[in-house]
C-alpha positions in Angstrom: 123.7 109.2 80.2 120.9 110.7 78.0 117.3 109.5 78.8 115.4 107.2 76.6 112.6 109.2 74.1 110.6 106.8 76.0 111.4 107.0 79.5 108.5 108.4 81.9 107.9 110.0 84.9 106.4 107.4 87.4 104.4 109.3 89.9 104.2 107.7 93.4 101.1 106.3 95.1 99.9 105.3 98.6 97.4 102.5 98.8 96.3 102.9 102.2 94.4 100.2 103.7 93.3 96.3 104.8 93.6 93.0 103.7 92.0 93.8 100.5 95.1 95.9 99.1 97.3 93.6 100.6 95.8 90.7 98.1 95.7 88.5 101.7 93.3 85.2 101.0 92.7 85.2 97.1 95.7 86.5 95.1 97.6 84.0 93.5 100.8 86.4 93.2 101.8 90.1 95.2 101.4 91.7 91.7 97.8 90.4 91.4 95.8 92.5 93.7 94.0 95.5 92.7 96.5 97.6 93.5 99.8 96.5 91.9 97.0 95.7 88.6 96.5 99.3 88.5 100.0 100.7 89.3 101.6 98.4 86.6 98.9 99.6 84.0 99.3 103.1 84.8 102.5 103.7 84.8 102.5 104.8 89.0 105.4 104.1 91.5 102.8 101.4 94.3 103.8 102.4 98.0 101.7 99.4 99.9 101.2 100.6 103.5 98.2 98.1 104.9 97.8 95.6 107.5 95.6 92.4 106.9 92.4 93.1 109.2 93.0 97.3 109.8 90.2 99.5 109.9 90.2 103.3 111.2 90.3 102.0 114.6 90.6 98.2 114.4 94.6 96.9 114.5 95.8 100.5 114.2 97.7 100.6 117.4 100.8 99.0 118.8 101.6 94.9 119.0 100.2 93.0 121.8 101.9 90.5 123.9 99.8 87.9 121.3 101.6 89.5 118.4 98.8 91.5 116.8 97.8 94.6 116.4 95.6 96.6 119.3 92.9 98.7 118.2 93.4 102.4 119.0 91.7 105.9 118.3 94.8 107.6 118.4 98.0 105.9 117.0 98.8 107.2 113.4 102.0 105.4 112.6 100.6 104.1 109.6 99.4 107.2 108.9 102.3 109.3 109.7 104.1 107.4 107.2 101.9 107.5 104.0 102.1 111.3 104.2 106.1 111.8 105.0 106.5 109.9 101.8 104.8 113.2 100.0 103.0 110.9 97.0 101.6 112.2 94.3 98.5 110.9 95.3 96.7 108.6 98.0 93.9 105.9 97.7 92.4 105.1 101.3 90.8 101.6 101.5 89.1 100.7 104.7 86.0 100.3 106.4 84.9 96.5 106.7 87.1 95.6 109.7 85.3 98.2 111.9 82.0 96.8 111.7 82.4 94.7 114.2 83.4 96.9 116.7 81.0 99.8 116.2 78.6 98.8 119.0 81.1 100.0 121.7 83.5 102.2 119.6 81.5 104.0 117.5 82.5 107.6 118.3 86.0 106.4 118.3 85.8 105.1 115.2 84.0 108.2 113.3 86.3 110.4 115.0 89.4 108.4 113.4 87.9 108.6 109.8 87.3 112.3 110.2 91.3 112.3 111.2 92.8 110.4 108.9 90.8 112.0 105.8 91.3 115.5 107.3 95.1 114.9 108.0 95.4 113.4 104.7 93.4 117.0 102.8 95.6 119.3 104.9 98.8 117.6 104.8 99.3 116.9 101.5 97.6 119.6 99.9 96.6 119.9 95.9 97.4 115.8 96.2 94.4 113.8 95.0 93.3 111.5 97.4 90.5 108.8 96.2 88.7 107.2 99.0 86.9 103.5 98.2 85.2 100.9 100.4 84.8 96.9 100.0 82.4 94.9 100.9 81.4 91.0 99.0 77.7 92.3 98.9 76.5 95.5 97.7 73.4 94.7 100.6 74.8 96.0 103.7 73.8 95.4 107.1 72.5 97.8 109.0 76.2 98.8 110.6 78.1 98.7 107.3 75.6 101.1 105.4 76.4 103.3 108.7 79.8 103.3 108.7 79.5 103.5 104.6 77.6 106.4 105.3 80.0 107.9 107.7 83.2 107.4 105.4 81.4 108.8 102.1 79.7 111.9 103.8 82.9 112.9 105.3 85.0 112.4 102.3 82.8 114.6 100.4 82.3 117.1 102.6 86.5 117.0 102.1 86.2 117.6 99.0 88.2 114.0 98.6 86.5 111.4 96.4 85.2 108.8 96.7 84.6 106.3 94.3 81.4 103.9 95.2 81.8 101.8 91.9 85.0 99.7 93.9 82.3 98.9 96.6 79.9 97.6 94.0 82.3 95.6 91.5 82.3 92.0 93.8 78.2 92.5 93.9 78.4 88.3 95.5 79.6 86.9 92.6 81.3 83.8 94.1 83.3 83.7 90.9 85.3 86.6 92.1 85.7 85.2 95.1 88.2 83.1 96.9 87.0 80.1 99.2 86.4 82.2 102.6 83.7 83.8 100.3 85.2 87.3 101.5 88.2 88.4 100.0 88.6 88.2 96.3 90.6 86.0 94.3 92.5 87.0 90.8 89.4 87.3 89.0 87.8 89.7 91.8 91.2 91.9 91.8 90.7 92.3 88.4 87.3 93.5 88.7 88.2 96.1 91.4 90.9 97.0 89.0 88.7 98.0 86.6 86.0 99.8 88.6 88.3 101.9 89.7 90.6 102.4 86.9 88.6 105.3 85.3 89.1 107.2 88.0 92.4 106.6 88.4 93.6 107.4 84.4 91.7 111.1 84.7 94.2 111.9 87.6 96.7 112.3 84.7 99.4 111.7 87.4 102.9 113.3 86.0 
């Protein structure tokens, strides 16, 4: 059967990340978060692969006997998996959930940004791969602005990018927050949407 004049090539995309591309908490439907916003608008194929309360360390390893997730330095299922799928392109959203444990796993957890941003360079070359952060307050405590630090440096030095508008688009406005005054509801979605979005369209995926 002949194609449609209309019919389009709909590239694939990995949203790597936490509960924030998962739309956990705020979104009031699947296709409301950030991620599905932008996929629809754009045209792109979504490939979710993110766990509610991952980081580069935190929840990355195997199921405990409690049912959740351990934290490891070295388990890249998750990982493995975003770059058999050979996307056209992958956006990496984490950071938040390793505050927390940076007082004891610090070199762990820079040494597992500088993997999976490496692994994701070298193994899928010539893809683009965007790189964003969220956090509810553009003020960051003394550990977030670290590990900020950490994950912008090393995307750069990459040659990735990444995108610091998507960490500044929530700036506290409880508006765009749901109740836990963390994650963001539709309205907040939205707003990451757009911050982002920019970027996203001069990819000119095909």
């Amino acid at each position: 059967m002949p194609s449609s004049p209309q019919a389009l090539n709909h590239p694939t995309v990995v949203f790597y990340g936490d509960s924030i591309v998962t739309g956990w908490k705020g979104t009031t439907h699947p296709r409301a978060r950030w991620s599905s916003l932008l996929s629809d608008e754009l045209g792109w194929r979504e490939v979710n692969l993110s766990i509610d309360g991952m980081g580069f360390f935190r929840r990355r390893g195997p199921r405990a006997a409690v049912d959740r997730y351990e934290p490891s330095a070295t388990d890249t299922t998750l990982l493995d998996a975003a770059i058999r799928l050979e996307p056209d392109a992958v956006i990496v959203c984490l950071a938040a959930n390793d505050i927390r444990m940076l007082a004891e796993h610090a070199d762990e957890i820079r040494g597992a940004i500088e993997r999976d941003l490496t692994r994701l360079r070298d193994d899928l070359p010539g893809r683009p791969v965007l790189v964003v952060t969220y956090y509810a307050h553009i003020e960051l405590s003394e550990r977030g602005t670290l590990i900020n630090g950490w994950i912008a440096e090393a995307a750069d030095r990459l040659g990735l990018r990444y995108v610091d508008a998507f960490r500044r688009a929530i700036d506290s406005n409880d508006a765009l927050l749901c109740d836990d005054g963390v994650h963001p509801n539709d309205d907040g979605h939205r707003a990451l949407a757009d911050a982002i979005r920019p970027i996203c369209r001069s990819l000119q995926l095909r």
